[in-house]
LODRENDO-782106 format. One record per residue (C-alpha): residue number from 1; residue in three letters; x, y, z negated. Coordinates in steps of 0.02 Angstrom, whole numbers, plus 32768, in hexadecimal, padded with zeros to 4 digits. Last residue first. Layout:
N
rec nr = NUM rest = ala xx = X yy = Y zz = Z
...
//
This chain:
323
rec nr = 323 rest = unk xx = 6E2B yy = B5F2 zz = 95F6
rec nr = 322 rest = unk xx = 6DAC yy = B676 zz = 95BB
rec nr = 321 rest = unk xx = 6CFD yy = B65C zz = 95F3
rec nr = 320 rest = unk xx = 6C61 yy = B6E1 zz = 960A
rec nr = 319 rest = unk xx = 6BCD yy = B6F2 zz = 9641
rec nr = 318 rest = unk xx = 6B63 yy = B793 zz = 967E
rec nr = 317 rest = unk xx = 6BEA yy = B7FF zz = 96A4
rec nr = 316 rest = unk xx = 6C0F yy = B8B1 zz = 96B2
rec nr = 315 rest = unk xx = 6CB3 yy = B906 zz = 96DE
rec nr = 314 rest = unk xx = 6D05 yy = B9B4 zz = 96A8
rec nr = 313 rest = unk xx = 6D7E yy = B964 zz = 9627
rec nr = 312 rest = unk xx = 6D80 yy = B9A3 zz = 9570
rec nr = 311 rest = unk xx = 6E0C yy = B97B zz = 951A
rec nr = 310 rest = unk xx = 6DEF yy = B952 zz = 9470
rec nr = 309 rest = unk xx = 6E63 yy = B978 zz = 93CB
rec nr = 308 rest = unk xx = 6DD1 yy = B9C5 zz = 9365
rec nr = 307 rest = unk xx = 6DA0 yy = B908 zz = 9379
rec nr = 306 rest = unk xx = 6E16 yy = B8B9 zz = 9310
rec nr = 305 rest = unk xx = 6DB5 yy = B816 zz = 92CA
rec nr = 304 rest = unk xx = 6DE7 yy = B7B9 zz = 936E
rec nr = 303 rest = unk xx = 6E68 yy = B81C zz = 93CB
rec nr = 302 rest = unk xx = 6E04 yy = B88A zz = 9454
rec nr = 301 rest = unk xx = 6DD4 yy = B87E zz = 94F8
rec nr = 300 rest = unk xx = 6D38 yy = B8EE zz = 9519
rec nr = 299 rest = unk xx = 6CBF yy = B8CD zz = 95C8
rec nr = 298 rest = unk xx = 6C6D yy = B966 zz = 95FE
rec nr = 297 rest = unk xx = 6BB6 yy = B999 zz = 9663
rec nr = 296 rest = unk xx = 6B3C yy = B90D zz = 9626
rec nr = 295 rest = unk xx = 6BA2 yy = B8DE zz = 9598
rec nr = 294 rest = unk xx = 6C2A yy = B852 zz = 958C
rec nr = 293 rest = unk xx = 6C8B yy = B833 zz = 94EE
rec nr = 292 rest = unk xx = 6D3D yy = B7DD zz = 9509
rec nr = 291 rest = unk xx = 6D7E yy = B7A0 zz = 9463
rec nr = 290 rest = unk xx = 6E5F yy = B778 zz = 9430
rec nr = 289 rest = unk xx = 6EB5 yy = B706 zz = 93D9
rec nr = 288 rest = unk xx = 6E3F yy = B652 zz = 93CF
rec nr = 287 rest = unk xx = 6EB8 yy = B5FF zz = 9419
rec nr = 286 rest = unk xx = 6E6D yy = B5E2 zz = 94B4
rec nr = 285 rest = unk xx = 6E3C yy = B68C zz = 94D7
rec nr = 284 rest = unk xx = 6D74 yy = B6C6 zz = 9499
rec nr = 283 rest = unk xx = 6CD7 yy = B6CE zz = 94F8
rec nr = 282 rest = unk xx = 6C3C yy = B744 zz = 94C9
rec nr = 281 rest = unk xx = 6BA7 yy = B77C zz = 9533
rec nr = 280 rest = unk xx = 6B1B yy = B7F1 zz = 9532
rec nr = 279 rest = unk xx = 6B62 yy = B886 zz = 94F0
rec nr = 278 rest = unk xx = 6AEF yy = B91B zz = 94A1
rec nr = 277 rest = unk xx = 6B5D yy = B95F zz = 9413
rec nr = 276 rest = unk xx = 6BF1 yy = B966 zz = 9480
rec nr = 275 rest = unk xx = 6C07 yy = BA20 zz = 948D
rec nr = 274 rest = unk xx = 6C79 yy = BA35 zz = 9403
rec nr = 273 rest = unk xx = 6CE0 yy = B988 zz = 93E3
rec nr = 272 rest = unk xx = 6C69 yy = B8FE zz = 936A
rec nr = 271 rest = unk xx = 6C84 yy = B8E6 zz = 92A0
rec nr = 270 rest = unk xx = 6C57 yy = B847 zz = 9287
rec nr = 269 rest = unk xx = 6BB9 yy = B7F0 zz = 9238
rec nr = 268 rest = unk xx = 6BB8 yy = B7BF zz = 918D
rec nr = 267 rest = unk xx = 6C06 yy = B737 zz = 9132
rec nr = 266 rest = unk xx = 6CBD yy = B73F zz = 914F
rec nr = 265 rest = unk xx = 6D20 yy = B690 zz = 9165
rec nr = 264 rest = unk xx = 6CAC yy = B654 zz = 91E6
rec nr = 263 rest = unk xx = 6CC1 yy = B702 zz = 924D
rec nr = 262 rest = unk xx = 6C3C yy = B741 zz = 929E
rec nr = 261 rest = unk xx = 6C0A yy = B78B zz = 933C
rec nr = 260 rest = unk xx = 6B7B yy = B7DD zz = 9385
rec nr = 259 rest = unk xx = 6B16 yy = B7CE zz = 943A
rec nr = 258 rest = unk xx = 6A81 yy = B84E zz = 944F
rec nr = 257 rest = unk xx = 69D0 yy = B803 zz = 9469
rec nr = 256 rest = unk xx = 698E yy = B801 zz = 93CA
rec nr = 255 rest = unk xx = 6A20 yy = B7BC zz = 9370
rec nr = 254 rest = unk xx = 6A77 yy = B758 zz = 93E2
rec nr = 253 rest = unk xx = 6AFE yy = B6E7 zz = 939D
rec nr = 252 rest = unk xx = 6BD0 yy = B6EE zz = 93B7
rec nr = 251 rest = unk xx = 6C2A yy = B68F zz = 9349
rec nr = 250 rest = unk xx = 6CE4 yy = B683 zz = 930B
rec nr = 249 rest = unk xx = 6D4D yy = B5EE zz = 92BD
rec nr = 248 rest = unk xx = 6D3F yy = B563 zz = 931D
rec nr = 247 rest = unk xx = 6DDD yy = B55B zz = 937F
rec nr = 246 rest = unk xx = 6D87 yy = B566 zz = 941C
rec nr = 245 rest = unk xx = 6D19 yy = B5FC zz = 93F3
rec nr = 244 rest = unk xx = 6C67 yy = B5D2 zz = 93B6
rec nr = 243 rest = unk xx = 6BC3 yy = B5EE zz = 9424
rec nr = 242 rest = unk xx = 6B07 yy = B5FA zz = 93DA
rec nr = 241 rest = unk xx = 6A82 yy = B647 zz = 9453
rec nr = 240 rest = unk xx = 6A13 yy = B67E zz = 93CE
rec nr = 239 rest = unk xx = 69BE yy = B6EC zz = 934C
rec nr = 238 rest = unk xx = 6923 yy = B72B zz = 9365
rec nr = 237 rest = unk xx = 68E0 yy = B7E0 zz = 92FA
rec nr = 236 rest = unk xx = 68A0 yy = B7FA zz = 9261
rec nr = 235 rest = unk xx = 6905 yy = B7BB zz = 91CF
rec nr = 234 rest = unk xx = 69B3 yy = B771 zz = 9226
rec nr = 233 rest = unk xx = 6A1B yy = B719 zz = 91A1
rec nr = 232 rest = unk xx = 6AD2 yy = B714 zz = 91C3
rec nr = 231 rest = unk xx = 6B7D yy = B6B7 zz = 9190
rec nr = 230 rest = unk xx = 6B1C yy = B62C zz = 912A
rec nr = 229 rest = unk xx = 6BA8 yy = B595 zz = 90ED
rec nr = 228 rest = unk xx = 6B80 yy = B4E9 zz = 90CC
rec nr = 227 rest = unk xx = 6BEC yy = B47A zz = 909C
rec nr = 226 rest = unk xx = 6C04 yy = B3D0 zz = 90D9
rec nr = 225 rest = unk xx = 6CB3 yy = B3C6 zz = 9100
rec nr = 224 rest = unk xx = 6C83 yy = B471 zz = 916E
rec nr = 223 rest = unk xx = 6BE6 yy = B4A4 zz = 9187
rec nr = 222 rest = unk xx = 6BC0 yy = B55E zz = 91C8
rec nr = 221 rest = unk xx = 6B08 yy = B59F zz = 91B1
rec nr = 220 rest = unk xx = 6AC3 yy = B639 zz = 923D
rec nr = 219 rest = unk xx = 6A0B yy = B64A zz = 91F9
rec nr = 218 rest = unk xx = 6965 yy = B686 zz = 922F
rec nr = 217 rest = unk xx = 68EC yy = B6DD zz = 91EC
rec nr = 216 rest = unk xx = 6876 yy = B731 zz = 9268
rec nr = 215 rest = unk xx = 6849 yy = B662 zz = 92A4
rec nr = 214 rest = unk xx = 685B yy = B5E1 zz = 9221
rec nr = 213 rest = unk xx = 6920 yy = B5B6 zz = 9209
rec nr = 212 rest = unk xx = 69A8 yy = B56F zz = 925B
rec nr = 211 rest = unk xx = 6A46 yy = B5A8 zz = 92BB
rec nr = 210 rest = unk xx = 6AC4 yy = B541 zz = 92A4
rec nr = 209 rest = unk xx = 6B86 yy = B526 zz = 929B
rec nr = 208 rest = unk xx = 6BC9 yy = B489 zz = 92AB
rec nr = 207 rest = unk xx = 6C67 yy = B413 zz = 924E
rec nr = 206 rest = unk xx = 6C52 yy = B342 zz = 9248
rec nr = 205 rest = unk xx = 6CC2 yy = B32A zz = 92E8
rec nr = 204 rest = unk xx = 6CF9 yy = B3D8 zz = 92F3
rec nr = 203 rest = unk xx = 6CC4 yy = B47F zz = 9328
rec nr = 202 rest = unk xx = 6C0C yy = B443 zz = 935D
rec nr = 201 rest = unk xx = 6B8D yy = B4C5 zz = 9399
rec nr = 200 rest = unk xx = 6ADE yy = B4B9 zz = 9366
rec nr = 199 rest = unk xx = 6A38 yy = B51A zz = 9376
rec nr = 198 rest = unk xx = 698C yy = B511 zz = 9337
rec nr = 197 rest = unk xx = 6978 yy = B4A6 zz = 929D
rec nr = 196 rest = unk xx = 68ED yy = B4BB zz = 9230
rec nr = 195 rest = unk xx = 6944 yy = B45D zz = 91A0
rec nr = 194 rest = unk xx = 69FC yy = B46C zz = 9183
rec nr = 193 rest = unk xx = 6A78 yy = B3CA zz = 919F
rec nr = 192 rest = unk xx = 6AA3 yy = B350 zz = 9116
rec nr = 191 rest = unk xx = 6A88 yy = B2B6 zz = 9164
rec nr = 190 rest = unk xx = 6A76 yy = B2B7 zz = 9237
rec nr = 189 rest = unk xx = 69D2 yy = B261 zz = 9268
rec nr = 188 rest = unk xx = 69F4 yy = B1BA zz = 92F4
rec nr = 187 rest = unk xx = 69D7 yy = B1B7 zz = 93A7
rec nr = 186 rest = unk xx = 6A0C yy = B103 zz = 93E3
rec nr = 185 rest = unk xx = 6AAD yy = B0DB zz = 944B
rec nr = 184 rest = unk xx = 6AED yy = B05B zz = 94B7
rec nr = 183 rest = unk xx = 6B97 yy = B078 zz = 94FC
rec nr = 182 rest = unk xx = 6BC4 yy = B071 zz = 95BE
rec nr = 181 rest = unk xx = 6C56 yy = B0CF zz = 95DD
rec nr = 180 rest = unk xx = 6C90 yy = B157 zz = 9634
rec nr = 179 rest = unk xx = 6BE5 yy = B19C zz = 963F
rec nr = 178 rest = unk xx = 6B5D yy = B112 zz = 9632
rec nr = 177 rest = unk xx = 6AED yy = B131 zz = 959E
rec nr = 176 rest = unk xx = 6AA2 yy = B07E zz = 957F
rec nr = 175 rest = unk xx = 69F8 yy = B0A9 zz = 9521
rec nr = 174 rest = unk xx = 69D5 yy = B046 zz = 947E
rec nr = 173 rest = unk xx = 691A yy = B024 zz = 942B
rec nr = 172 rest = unk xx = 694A yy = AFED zz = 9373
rec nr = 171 rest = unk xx = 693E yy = AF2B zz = 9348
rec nr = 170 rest = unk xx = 69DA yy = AF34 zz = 92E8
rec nr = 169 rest = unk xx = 6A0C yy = AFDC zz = 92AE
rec nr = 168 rest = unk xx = 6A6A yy = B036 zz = 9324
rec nr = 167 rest = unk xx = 6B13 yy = B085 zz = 92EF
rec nr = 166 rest = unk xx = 6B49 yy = B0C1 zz = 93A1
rec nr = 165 rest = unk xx = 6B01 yy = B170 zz = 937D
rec nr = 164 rest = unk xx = 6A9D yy = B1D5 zz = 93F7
rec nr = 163 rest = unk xx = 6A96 yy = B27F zz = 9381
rec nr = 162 rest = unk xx = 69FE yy = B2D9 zz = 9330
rec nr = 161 rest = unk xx = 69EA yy = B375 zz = 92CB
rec nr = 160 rest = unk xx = 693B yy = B39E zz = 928A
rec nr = 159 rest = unk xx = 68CB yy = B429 zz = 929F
rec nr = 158 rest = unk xx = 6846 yy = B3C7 zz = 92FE
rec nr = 157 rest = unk xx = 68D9 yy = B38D zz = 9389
rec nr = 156 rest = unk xx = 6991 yy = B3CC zz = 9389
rec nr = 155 rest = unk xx = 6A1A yy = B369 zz = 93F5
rec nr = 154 rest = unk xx = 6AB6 yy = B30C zz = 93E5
rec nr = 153 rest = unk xx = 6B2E yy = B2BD zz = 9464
rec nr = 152 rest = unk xx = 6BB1 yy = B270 zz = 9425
rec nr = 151 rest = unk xx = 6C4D yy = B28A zz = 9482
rec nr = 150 rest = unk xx = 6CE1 yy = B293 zz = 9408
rec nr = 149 rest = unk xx = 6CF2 yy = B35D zz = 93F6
rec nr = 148 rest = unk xx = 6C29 yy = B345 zz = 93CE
rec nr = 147 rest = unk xx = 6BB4 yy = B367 zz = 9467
rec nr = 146 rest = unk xx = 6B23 yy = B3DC zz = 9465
rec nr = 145 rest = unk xx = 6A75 yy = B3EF zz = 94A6
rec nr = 144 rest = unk xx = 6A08 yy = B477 zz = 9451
rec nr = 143 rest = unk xx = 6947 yy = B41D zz = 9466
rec nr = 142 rest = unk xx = 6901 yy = B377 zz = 947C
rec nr = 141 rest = unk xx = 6887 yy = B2F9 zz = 94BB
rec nr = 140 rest = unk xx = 68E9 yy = B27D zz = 9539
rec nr = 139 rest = unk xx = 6936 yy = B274 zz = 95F5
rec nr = 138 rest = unk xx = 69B0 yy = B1FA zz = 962C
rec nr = 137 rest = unk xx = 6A2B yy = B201 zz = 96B8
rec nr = 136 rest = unk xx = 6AB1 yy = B198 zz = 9715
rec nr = 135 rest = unk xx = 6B35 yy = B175 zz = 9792
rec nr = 134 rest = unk xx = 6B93 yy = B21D zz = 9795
rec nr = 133 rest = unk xx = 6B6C yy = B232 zz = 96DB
rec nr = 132 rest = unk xx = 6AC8 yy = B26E zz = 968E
rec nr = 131 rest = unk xx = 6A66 yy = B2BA zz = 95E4
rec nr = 130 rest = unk xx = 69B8 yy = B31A zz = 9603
rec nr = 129 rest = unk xx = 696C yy = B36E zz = 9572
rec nr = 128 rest = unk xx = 68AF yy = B393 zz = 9561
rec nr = 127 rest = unk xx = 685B yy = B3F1 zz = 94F3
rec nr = 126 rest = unk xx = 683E yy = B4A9 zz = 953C
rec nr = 125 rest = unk xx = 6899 yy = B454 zz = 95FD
rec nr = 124 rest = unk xx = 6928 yy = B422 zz = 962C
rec nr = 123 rest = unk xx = 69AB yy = B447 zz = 95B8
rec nr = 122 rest = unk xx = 6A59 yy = B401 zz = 95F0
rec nr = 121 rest = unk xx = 6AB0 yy = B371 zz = 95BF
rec nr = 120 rest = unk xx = 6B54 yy = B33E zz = 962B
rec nr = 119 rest = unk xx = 6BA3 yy = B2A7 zz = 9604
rec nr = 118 rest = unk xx = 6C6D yy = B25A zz = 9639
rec nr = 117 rest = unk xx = 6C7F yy = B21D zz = 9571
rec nr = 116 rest = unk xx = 6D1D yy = B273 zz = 9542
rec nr = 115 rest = unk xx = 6D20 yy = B320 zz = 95C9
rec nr = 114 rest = unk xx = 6C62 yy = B330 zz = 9572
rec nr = 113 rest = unk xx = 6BFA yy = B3B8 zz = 95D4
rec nr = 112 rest = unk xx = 6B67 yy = B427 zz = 9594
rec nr = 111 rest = unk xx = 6AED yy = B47F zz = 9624
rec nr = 110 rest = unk xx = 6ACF yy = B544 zz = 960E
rec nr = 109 rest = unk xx = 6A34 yy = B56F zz = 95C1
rec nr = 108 rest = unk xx = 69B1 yy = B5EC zz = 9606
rec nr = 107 rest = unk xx = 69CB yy = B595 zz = 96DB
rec nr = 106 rest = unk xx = 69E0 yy = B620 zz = 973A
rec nr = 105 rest = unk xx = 6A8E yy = B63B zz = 9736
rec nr = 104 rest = unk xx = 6AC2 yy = B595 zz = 9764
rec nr = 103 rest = unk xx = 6B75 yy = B5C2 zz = 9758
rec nr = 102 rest = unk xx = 6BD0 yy = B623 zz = 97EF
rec nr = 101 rest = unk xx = 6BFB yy = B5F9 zz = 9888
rec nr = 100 rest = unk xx = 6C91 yy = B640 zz = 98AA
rec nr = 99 rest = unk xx = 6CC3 yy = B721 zz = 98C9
rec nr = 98 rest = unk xx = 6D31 yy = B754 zz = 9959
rec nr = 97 rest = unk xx = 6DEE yy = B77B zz = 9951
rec nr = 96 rest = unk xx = 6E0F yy = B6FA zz = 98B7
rec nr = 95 rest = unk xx = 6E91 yy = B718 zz = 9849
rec nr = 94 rest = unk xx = 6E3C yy = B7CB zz = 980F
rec nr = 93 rest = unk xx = 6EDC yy = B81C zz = 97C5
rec nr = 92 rest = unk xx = 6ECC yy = B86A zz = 9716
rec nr = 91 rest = unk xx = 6F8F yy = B865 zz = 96E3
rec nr = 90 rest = unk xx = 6F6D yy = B82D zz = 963C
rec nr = 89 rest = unk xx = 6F1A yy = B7B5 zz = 9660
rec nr = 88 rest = unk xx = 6EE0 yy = B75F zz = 9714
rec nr = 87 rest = unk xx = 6E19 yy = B783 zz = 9737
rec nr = 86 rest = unk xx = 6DCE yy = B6E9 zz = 9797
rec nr = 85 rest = unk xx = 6D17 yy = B72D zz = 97E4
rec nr = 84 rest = unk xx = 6C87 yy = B6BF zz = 97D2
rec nr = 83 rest = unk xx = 6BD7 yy = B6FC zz = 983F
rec nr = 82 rest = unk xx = 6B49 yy = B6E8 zz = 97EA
rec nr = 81 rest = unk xx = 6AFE yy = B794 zz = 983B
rec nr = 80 rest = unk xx = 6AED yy = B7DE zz = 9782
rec nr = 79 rest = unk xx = 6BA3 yy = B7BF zz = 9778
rec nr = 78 rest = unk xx = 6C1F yy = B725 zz = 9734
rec nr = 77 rest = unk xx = 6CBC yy = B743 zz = 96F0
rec nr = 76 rest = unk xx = 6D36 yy = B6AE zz = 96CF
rec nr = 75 rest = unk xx = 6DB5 yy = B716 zz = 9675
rec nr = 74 rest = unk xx = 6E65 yy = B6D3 zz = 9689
rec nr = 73 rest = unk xx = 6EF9 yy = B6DC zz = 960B
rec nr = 72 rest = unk xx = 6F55 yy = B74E zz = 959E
rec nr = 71 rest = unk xx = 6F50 yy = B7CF zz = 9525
rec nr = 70 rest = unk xx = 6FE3 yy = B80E zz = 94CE
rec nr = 69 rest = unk xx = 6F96 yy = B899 zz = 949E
rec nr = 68 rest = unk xx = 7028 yy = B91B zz = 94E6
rec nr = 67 rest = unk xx = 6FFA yy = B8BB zz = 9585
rec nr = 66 rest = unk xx = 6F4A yy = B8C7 zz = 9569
rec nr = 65 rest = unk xx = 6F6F yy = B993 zz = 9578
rec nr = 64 rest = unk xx = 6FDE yy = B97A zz = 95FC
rec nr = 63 rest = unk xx = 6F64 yy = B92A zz = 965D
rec nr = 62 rest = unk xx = 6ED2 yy = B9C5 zz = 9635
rec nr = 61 rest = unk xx = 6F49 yy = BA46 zz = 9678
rec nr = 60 rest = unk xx = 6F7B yy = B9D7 zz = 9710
rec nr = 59 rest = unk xx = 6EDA yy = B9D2 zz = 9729
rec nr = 58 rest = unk xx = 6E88 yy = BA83 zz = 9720
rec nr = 57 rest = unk xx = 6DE1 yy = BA51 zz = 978C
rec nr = 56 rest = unk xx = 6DCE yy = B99F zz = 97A2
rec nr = 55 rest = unk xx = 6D91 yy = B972 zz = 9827
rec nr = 54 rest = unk xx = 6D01 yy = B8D9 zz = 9858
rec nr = 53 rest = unk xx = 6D3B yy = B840 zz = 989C
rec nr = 52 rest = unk xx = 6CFA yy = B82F zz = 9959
rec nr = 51 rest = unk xx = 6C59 yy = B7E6 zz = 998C
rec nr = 50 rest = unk xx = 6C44 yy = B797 zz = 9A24
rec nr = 49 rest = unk xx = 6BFD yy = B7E9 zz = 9AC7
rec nr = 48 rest = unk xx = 6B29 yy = B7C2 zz = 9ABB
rec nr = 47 rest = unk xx = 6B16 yy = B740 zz = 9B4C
rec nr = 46 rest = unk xx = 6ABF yy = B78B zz = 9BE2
rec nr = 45 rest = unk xx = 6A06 yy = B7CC zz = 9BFE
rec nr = 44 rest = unk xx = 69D2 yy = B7BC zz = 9CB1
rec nr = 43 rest = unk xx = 6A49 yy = B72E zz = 9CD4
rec nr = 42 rest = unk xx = 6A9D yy = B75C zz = 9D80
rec nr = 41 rest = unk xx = 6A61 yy = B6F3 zz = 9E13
rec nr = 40 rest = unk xx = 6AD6 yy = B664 zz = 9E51
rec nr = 39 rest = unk xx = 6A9C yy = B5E4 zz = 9DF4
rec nr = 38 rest = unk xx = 69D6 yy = B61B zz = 9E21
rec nr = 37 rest = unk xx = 6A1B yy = B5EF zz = 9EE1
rec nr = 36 rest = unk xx = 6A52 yy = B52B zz = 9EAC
rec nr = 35 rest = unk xx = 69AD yy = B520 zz = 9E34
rec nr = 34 rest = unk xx = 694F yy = B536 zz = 9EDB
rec nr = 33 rest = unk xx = 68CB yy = B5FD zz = 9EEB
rec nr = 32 rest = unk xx = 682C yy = B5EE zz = 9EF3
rec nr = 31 rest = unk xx = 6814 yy = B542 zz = 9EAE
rec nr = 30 rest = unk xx = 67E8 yy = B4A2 zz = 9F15
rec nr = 29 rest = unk xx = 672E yy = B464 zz = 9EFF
rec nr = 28 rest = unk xx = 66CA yy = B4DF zz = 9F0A
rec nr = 27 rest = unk xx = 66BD yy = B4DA zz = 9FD1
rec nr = 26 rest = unk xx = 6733 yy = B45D zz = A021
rec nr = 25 rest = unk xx = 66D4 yy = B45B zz = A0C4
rec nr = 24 rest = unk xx = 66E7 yy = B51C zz = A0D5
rec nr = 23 rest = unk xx = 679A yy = B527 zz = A0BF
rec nr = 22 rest = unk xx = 67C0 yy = B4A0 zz = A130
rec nr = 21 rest = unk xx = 6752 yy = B50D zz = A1BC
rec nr = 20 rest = unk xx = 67D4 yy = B5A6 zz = A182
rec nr = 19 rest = unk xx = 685C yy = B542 zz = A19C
rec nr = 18 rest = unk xx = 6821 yy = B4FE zz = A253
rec nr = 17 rest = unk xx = 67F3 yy = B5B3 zz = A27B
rec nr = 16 rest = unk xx = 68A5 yy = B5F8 zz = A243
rec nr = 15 rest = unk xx = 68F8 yy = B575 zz = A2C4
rec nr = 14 rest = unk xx = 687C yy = B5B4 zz = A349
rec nr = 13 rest = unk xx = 68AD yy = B658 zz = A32E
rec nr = 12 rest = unk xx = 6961 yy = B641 zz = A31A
rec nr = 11 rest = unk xx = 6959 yy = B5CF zz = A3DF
rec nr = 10 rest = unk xx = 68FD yy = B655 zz = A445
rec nr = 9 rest = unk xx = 697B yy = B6D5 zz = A40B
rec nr = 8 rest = unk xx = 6A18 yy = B658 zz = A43F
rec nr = 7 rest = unk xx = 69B0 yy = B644 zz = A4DB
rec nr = 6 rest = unk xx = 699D yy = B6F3 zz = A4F9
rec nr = 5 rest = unk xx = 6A56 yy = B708 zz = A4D6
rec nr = 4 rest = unk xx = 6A89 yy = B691 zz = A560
rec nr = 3 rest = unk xx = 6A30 yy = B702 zz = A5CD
rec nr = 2 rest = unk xx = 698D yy = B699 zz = A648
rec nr = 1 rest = unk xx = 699E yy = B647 zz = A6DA
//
């Protein structure tokens, strides 16, 4: 009679024959390795650790400094890695430990919301503007999107300013625009506005700014109650990416790359803090106070129209917000 352990030999190889014959009838058809074993492996190249808020050297320094300013807020900063960071004022405290999702960052021009009519237009494509809700979307030929403080959309095409107006002439092809309401609306020419439109930003319900003008001599014009103002000309180089503080009384533009601001009660651009004569973005506070220029290596808070008075932060940012 044969050891108990021969038999218990006898018995593995036998068992590791029958799974290796199993393994041989299957052939290609069962993977290497089952998903339940590749769960338990280690991921060759694991998630990238998430991104903290970046330091600021000298803070307390720099928060007393916006504290003698009086400035106050948050700074919605967003970096070259479209991440968002939450930056409390005056004390400069990130209020988020890792950065959001930012903006579309790739996209050239940012989307355009309405809070009164529940749309979103965004440019999306050369010519073509696309306007939607939640429930709803419609695409048509058309530059510079924009939305008037009471919800009107209004665009640029051939050099001429546009908006979807309810007044529809009888027998005129309507769209139903279904945001928080359904209203039928037509496109209709805007009286009164300049020719070779490029840009618009609305300050009031019959009050823009524009950029217009043939190319290498373009225009920033201000109308308000129907009169037209010009606060720039540009000869020579491009002039775009209109934005107006929330009050409606500053500007920022691009002249040739480089972000500027003006004043609508001072033709002519603004003076801008040392150092920031190549920034790349421009918000202001709600009320209009205080400007926050960002550059690629500083970002300078200063009141608005007082920029030998800027503090220059150590951060960079490729958008901005002030809320």
């Amino acid at each position: 009679m044969r050891p108990l352990g021969t038999w218990v030999v006898i018995g593995a190889l036998a068992l590791i024959g029958l799974f290796a014959a199993r393994d041989a009838l299957r052939g290609d058809e069962a993977p290497a390795s089952s998903p339940a074993s590749q769960g338990l492996e280690k991921p060759r190249n694991p998630p990238p650790a998430l991104a903290r808020a970046p330091q600021i050297p000298d803070k307390e320094q720099l928060a007393a400094e916006l504290q003698a300013l009086g400035a106050g807020g948050i700074l919605y900063v967003t970096d070259v890695n479209c991440r968002r960071y939450l930056l409390g004022l005056p004390a400069l405290l990130w209020t988020t430990a890792q950065g959001l999702p930012g903006p579309d960052c790739a996209s050239g021009a940012p989307s355009v919301v309405s809070e009164r009519s529940g749309l979103t237009a965004e440019q999306v494509d050369a010519e073509a503007i696309e306007v939607s809700s939640e429930i709803w979307s419609h695409e048509f030929p058309g530059t510079s999107p924009a939305f008037k403080p009471g919800g009107t959309l209004t665009f640029v095409r051939d050099g001429r300013l546009f908006e979807w107006t309810t007044a529809c002439p009888a027998g005129t092809a309507a769209v139903t625009f279904r945001g928080l309401r359904a209203i039928d609306r037509c496109p209709r020419p805007i009286r009164g506005a300049p020719r070779l439109m490029q840009e618009v930003v609305w300050t009031g319900e019959n009050d823009f700014a524009a950029i217009a003008g043939p190319p290498g001599a373009m225009s920033l014009l201000v109308n308000r109650n129907g009169r037209e103002v010009s606060l720039f000309k540009s000869v020579g180089a491009s002039l775009s990416g209109l934005v107006a503080s929330p009050h409606g009384r500053y500007f920022g533009a691009r002249v040739g790359g480089s972000m500027f601001v003006f004043d609508s009660r001072r033709p002519g651009n603004l003076a801008l803090p040392s150092g920031a004569e190549r920034s790349n973005e421009v918000a202001w506070s709600p009320d209009d106070r205080f400007t926050a220029l960002a550059s690629e290596s500083f970002m300078y808070l200063y009141p608005s129209g007082r920029p030998r008075r800027a503090v220059a932060l150590p951060l960079s940012a490729i958008q901005l917000d002030w809320r």
